[in-house]
mmCIF file as gemmi writes it, N, C-alpha and C atoms, coordinates in Angstrom:
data_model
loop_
_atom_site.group_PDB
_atom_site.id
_atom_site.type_symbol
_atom_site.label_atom_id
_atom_site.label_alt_id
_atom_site.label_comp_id
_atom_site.label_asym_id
_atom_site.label_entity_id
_atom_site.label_seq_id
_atom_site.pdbx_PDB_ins_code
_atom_site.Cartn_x
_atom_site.Cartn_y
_atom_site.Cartn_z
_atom_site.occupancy
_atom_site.B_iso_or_equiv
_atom_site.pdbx_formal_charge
_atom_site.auth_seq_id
_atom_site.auth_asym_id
_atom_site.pdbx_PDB_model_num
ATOM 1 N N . UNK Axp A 1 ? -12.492 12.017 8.871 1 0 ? 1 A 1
ATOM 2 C CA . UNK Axp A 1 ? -11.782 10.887 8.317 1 0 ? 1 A 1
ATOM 3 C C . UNK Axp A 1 ? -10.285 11.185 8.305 1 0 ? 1 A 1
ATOM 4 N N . UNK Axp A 2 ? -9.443 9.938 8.391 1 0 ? 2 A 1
ATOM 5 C CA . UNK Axp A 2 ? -7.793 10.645 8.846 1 0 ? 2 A 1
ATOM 6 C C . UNK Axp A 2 ? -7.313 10.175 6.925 1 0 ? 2 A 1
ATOM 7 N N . UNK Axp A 3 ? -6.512 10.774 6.617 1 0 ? 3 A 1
ATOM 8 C CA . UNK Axp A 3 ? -6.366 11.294 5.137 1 0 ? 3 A 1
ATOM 9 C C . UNK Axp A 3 ? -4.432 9.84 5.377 1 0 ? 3 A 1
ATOM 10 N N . UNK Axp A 4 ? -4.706 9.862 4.364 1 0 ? 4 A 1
ATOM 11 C CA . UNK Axp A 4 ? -3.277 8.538 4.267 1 0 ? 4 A 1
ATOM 12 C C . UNK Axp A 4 ? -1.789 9.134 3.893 1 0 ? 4 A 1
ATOM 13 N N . UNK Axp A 5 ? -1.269 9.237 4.6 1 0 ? 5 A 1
ATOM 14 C CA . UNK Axp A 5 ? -0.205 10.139 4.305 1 0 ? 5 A 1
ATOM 15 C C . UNK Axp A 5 ? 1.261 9.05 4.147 1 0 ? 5 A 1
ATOM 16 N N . UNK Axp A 6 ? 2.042 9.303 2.974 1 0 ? 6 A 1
ATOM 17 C CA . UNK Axp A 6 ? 2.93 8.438 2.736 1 0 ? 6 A 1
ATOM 18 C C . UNK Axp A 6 ? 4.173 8.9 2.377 1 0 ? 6 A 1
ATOM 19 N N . UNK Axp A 7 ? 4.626 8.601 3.479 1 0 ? 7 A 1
ATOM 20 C CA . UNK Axp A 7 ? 6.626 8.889 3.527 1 0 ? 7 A 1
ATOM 21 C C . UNK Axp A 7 ? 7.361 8.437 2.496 1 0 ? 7 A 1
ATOM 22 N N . UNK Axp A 8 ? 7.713 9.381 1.43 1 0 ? 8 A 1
ATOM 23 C CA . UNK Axp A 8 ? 8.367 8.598 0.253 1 0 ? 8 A 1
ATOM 24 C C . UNK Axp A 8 ? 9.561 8.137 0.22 1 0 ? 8 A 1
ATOM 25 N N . UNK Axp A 9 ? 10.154 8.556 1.452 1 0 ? 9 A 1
ATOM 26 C CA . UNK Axp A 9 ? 11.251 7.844 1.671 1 0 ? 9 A 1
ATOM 27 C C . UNK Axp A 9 ? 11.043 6.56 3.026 1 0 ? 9 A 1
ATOM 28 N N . UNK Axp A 10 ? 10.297 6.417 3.631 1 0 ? 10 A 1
ATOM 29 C CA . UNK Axp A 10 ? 9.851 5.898 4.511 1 0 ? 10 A 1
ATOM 30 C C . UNK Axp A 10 ? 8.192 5.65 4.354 1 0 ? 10 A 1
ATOM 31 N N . UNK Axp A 11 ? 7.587 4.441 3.499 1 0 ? 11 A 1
ATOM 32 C CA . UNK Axp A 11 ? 6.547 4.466 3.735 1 0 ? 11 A 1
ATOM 33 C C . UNK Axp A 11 ? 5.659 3.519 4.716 1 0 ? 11 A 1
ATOM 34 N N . UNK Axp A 12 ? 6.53 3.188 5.634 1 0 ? 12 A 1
ATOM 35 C CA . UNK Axp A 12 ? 6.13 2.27 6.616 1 0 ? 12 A 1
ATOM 36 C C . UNK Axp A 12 ? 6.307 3.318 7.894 1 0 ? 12 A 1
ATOM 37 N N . UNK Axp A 13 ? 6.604 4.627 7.933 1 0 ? 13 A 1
ATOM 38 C CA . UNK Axp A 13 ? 6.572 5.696 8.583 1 0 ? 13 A 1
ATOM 39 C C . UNK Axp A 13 ? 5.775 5.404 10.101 1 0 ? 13 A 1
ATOM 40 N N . UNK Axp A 14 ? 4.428 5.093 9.736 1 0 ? 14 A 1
ATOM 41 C CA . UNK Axp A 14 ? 3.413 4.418 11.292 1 0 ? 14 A 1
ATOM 42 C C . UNK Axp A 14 ? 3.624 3.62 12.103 1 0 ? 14 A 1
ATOM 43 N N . UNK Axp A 15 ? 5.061 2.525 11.591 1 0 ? 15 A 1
ATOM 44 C CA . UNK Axp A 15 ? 5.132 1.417 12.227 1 0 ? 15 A 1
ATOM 45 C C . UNK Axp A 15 ? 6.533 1.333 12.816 1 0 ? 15 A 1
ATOM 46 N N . UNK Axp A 16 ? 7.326 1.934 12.077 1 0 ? 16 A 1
ATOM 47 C CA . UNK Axp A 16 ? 8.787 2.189 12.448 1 0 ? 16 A 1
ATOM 48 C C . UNK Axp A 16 ? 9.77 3.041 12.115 1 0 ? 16 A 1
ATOM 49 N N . UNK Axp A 17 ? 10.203 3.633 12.494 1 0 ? 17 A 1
ATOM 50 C CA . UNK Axp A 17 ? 11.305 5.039 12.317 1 0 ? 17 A 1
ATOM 51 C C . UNK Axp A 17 ? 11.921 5.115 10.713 1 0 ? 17 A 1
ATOM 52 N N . UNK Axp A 18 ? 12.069 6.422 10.668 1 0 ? 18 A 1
ATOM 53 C CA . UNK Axp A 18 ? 13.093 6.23 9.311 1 0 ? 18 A 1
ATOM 54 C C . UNK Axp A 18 ? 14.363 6.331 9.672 1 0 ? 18 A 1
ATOM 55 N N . UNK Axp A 19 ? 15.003 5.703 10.674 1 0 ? 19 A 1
ATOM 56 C CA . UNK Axp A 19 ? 16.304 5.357 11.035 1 0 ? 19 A 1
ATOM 57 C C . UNK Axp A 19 ? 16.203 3.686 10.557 1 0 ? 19 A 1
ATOM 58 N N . UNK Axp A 20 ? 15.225 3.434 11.336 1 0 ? 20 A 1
ATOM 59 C CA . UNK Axp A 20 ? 15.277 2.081 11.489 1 0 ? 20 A 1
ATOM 60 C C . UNK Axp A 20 ? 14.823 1.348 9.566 1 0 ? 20 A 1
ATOM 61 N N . UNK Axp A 21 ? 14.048 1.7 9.172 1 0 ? 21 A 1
ATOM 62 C CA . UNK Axp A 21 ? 13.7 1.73 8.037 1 0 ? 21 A 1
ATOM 63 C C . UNK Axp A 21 ? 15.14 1.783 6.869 1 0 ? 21 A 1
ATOM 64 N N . UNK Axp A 22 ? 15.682 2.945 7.017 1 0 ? 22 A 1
ATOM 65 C CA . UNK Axp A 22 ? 16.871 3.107 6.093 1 0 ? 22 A 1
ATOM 66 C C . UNK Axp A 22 ? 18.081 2.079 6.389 1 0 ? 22 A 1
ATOM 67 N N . UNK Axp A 23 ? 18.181 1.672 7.769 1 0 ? 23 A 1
ATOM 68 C CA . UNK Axp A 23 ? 18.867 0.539 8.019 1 0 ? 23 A 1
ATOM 69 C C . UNK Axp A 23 ? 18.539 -0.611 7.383 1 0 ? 23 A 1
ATOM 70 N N . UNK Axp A 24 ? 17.178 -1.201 7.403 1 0 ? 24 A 1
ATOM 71 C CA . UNK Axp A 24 ? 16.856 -2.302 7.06 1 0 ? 24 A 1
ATOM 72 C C . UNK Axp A 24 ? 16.946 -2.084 5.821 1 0 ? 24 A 1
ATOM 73 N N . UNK Axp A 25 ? 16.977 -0.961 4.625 1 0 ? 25 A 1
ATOM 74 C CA . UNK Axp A 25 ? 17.035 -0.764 3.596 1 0 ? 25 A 1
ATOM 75 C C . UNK Axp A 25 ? 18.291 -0.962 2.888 1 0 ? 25 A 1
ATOM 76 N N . UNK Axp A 26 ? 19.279 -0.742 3.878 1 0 ? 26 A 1
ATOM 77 C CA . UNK Axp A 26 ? 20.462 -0.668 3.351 1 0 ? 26 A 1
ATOM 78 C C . UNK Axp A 26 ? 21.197 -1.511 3.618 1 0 ? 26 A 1
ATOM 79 N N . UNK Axp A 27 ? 21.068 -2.962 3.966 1 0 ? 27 A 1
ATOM 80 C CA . UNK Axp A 27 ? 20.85 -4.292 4.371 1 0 ? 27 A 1
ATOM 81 C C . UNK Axp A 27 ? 20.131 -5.29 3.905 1 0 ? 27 A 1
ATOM 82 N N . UNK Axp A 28 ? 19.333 -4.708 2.807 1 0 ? 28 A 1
ATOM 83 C CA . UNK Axp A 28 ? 18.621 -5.235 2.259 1 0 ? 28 A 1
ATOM 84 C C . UNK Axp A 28 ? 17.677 -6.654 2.857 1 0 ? 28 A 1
ATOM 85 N N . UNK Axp A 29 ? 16.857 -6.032 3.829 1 0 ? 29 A 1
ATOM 86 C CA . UNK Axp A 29 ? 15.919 -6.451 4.335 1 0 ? 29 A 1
ATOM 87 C C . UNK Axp A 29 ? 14.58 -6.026 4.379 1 0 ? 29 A 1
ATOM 88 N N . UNK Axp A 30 ? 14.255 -5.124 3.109 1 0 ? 30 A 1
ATOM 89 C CA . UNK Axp A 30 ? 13.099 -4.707 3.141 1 0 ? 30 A 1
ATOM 90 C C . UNK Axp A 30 ? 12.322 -5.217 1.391 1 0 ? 30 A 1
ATOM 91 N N . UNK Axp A 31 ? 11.163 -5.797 2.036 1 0 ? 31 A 1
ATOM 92 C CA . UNK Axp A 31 ? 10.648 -6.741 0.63 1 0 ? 31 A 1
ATOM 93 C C . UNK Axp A 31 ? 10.11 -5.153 -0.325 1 0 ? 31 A 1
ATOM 94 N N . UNK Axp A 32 ? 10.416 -4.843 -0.821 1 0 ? 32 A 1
ATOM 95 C CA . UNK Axp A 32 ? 9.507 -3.834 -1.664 1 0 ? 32 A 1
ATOM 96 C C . UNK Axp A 32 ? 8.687 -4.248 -2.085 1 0 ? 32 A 1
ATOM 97 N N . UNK Axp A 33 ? 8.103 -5.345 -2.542 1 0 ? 33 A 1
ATOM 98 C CA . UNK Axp A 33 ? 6.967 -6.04 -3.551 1 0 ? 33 A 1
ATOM 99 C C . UNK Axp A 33 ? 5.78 -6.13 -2.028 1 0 ? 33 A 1
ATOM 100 N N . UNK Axp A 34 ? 6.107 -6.38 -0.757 1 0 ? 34 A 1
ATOM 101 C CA . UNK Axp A 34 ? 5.528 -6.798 0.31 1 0 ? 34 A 1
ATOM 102 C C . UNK Axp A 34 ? 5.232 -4.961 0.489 1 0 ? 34 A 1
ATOM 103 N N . UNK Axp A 35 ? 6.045 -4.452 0.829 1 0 ? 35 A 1
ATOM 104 C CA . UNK Axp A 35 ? 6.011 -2.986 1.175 1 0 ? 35 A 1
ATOM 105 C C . UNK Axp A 35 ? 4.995 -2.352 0.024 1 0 ? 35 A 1
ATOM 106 N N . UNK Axp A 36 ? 5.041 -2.379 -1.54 1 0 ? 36 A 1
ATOM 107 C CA . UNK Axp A 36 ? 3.777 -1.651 -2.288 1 0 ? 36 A 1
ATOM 108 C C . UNK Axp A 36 ? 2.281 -2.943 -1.942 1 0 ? 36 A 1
ATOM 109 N N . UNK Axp A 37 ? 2.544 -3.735 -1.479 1 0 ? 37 A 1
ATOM 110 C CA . UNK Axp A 37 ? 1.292 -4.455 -1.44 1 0 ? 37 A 1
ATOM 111 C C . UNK Axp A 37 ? 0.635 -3.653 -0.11 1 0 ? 37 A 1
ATOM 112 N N . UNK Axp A 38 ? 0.928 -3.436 0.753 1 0 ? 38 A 1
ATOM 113 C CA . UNK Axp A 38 ? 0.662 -2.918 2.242 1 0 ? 38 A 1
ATOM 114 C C . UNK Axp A 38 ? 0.158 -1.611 2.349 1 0 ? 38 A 1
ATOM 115 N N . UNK Axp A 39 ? 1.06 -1.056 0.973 1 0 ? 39 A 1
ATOM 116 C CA . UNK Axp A 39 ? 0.23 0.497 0.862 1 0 ? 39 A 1
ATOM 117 C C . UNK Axp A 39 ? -0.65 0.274 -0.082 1 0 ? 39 A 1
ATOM 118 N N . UNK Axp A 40 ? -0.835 -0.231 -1.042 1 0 ? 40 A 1
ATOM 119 C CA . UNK Axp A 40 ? -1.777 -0.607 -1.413 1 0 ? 40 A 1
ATOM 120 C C . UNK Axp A 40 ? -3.592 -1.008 -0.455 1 0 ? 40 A 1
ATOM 121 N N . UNK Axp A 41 ? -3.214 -1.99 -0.323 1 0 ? 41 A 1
ATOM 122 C CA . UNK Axp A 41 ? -3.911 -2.045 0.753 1 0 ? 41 A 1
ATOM 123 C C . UNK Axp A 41 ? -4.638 -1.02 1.82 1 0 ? 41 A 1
ATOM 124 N N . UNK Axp A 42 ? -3.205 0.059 2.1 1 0 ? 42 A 1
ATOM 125 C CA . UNK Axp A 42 ? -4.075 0.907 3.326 1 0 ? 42 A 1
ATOM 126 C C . UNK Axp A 42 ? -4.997 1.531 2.389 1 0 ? 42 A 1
ATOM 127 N N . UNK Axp A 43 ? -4.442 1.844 1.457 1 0 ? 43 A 1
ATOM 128 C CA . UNK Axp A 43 ? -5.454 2.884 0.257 1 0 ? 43 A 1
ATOM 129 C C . UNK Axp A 43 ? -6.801 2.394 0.328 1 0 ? 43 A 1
ATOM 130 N N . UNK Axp A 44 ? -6.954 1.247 -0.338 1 0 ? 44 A 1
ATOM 131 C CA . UNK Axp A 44 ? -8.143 0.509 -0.884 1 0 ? 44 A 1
ATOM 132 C C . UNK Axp A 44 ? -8.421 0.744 0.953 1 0 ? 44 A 1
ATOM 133 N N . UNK Axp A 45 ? -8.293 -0.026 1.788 1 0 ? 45 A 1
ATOM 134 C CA . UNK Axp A 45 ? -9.17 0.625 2.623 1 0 ? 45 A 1
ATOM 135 C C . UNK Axp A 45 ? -9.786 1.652 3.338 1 0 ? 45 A 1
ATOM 136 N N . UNK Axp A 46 ? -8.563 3.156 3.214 1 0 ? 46 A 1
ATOM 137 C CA . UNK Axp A 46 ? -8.93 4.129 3.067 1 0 ? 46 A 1
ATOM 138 C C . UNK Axp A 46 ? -10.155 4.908 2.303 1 0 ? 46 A 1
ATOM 139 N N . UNK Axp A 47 ? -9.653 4.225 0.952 1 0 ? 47 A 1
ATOM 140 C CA . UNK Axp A 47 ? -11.414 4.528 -0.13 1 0 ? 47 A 1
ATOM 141 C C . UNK Axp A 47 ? -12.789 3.705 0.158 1 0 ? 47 A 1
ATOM 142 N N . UNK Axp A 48 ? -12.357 2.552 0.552 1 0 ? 48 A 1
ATOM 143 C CA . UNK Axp A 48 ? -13.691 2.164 0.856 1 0 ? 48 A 1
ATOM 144 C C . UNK Axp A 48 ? -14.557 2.603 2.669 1 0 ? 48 A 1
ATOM 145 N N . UNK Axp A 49 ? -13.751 3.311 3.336 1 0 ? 49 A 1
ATOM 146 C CA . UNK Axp A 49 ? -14.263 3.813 4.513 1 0 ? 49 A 1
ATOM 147 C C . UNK Axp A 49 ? -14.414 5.37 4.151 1 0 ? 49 A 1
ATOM 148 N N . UNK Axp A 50 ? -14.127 5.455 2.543 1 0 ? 50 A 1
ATOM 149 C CA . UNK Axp A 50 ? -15.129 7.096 2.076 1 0 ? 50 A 1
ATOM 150 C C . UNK Axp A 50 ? -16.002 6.74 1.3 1 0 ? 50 A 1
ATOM 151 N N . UNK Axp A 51 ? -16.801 5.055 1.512 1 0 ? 51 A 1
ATOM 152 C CA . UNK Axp A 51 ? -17.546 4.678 0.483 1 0 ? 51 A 1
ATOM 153 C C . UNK Axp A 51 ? -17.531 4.691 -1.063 1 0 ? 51 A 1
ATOM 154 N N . UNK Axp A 52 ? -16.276 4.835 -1.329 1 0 ? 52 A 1
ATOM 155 C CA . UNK Axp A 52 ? -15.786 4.346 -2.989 1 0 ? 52 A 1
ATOM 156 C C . UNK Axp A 52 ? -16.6 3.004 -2.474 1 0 ? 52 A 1
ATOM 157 N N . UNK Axp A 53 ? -16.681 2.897 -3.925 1 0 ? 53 A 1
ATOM 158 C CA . UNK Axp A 53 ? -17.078 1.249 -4.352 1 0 ? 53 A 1
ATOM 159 C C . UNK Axp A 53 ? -16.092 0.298 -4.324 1 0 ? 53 A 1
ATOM 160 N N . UNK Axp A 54 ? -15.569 -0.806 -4.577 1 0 ? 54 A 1
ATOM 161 C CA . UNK Axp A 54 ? -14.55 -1.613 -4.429 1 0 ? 54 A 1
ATOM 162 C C . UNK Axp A 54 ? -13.843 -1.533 -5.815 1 0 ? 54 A 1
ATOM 163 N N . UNK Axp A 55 ? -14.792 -1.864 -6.799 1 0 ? 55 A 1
ATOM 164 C CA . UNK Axp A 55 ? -14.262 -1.939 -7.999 1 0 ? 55 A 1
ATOM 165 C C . UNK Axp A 55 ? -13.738 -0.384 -8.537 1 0 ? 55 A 1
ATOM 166 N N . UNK Axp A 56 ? -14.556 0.981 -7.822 1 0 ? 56 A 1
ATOM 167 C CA . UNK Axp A 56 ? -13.784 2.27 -8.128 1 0 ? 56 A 1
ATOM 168 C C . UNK Axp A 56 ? -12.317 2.335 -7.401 1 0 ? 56 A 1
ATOM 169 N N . UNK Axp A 57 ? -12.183 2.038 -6.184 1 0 ? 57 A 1
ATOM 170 C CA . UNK Axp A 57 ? -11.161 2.116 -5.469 1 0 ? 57 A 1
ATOM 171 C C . UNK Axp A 57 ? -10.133 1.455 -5.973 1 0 ? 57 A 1
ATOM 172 N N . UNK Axp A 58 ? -10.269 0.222 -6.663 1 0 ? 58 A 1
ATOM 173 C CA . UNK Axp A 58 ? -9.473 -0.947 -7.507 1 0 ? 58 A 1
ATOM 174 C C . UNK Axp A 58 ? -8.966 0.006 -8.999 1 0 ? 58 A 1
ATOM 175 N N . UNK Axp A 59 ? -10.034 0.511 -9.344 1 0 ? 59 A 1
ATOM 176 C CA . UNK Axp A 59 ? -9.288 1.481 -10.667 1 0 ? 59 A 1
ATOM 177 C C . UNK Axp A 59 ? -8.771 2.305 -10.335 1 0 ? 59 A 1
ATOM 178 N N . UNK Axp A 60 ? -8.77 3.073 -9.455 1 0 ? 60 A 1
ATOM 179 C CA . UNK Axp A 60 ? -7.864 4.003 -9.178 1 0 ? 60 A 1
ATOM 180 C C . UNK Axp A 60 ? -6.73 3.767 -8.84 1 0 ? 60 A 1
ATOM 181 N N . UNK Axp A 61 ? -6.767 2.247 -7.675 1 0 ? 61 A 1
ATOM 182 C CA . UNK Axp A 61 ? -5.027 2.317 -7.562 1 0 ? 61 A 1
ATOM 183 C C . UNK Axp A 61 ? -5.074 1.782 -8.697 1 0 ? 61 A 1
ATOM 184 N N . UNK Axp A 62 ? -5.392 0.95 -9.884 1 0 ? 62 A 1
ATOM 185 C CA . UNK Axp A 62 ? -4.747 0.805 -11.135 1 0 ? 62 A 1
ATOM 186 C C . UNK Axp A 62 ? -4.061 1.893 -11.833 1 0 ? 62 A 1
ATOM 187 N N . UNK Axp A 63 ? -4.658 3.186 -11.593 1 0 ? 63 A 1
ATOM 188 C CA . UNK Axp A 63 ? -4.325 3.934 -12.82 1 0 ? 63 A 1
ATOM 189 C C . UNK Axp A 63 ? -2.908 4.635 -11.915 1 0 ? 63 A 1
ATOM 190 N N . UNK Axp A 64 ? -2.766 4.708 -10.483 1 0 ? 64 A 1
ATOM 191 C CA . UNK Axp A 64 ? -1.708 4.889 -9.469 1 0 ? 64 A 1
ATOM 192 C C . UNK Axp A 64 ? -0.41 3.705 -9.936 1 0 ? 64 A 1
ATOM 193 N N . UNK Axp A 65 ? -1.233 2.754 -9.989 1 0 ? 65 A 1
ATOM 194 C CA . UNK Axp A 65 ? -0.156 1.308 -10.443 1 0 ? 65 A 1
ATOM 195 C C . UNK Axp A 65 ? -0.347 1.035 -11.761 1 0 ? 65 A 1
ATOM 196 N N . UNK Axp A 66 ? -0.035 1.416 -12.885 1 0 ? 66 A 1
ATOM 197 C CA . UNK Axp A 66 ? -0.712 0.967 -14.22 1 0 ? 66 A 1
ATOM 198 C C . UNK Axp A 66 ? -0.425 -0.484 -14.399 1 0 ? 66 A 1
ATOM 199 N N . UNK Axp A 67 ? 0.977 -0.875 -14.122 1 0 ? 67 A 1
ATOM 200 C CA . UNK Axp A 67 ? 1.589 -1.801 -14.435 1 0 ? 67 A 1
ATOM 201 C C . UNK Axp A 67 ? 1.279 -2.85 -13.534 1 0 ? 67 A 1
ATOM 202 N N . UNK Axp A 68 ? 0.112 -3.174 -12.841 1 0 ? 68 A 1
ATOM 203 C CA . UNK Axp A 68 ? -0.944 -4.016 -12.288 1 0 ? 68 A 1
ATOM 204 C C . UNK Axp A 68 ? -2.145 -4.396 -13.007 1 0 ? 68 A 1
ATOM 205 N N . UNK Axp A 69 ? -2.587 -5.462 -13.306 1 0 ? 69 A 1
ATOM 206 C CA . UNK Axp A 69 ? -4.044 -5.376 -13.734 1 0 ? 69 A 1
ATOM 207 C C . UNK Axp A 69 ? -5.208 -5.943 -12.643 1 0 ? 69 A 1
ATOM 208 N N . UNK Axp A 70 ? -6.481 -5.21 -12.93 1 0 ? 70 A 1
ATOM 209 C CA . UNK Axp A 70 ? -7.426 -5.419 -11.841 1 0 ? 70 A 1
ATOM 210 C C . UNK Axp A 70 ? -7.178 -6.168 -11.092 1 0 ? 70 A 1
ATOM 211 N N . UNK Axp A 71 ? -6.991 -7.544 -11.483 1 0 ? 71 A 1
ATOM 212 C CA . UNK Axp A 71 ? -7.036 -8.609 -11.028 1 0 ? 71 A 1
ATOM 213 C C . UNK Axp A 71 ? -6.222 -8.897 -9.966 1 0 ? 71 A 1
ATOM 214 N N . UNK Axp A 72 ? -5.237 -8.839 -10.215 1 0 ? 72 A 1
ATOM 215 C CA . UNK Axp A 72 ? -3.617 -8.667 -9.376 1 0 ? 72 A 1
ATOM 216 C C . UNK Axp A 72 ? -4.408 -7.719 -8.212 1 0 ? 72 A 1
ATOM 217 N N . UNK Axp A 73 ? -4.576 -6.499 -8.457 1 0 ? 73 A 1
ATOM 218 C CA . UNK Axp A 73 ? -5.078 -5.322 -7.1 1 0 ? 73 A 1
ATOM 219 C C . UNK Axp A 73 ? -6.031 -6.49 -6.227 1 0 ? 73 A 1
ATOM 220 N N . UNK Axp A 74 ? -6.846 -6.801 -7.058 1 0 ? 74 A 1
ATOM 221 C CA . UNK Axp A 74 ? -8.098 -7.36 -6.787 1 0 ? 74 A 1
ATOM 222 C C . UNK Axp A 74 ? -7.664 -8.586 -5.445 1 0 ? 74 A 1
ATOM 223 N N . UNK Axp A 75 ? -6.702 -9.516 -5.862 1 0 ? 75 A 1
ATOM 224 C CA . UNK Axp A 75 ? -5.83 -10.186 -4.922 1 0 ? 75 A 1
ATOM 225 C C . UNK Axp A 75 ? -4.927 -9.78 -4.031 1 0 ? 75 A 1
ATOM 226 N N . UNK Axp A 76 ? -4.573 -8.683 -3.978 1 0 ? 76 A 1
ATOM 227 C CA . UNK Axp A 76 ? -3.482 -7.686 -3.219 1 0 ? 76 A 1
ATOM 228 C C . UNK Axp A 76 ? -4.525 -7.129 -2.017 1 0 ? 76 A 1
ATOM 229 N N . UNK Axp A 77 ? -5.856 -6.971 -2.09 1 0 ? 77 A 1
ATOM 230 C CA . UNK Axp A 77 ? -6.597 -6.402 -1.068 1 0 ? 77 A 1
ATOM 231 C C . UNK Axp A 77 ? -7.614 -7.319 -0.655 1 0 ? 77 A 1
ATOM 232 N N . UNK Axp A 78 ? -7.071 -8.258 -1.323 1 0 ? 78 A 1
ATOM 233 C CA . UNK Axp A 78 ? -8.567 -9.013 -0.452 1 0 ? 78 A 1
ATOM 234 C C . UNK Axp A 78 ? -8.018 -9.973 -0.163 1 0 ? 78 A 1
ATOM 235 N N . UNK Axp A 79 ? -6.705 -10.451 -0.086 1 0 ? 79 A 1
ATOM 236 C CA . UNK Axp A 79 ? -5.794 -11.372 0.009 1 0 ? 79 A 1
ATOM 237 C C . UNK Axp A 79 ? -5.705 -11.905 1.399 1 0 ? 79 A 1
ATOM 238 N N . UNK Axp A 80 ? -5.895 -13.054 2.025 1 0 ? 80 A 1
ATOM 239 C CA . UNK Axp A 80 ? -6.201 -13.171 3.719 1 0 ? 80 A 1
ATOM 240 C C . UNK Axp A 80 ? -4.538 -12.485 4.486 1 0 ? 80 A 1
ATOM 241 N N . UNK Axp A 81 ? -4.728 -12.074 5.737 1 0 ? 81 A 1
ATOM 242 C CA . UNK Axp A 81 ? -3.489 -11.841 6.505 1 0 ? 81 A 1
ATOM 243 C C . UNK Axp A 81 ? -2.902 -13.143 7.166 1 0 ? 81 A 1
ATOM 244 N N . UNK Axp A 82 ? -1.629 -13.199 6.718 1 0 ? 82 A 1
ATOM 245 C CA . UNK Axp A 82 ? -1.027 -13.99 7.697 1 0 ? 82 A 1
ATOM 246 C C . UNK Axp A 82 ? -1.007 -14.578 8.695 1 0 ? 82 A 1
């Protein structure tokens, strides 16, 4: 299984450079609220392809995000794509 590894200065690291990243950062073109939803996301699907349960995988990023409640996660990962 490939393990989720997250660039704390770059956590979109897989998709585009941390040149390019710190630019858009410093330009303020990067949604942060869009950006923790996305890692969010890879997580919860990360745990559920180690067979966590949905609702375990959901508490855990809670207790990662406290300042989320279930519910909110709950819509953040099951939320349709664009």
């Amino acid at each position: 299984m490939e393990s989720v590894l997250i660039n704390e200065r770059n956590p979109l690291a897989d998709l585009i450079s941390d040149e390019i990243y710190d630019l858009l950062c410093t330009r303020g073109l990067i949604d942060e609220k869009s950006v923790r939803d996305f890692i969010i996301r890879r997580k919860f699907k990360n745990m559920r392809s180690k067979k966590v349960s949905a609702s375990d995988a959901i508490e855990t990023l809670r207790n990662e995000y406290p300042y989320l409640q279930f519910d909110t996660i709950r819509k953040i990962v099951y939320q349709p794509k664009n």
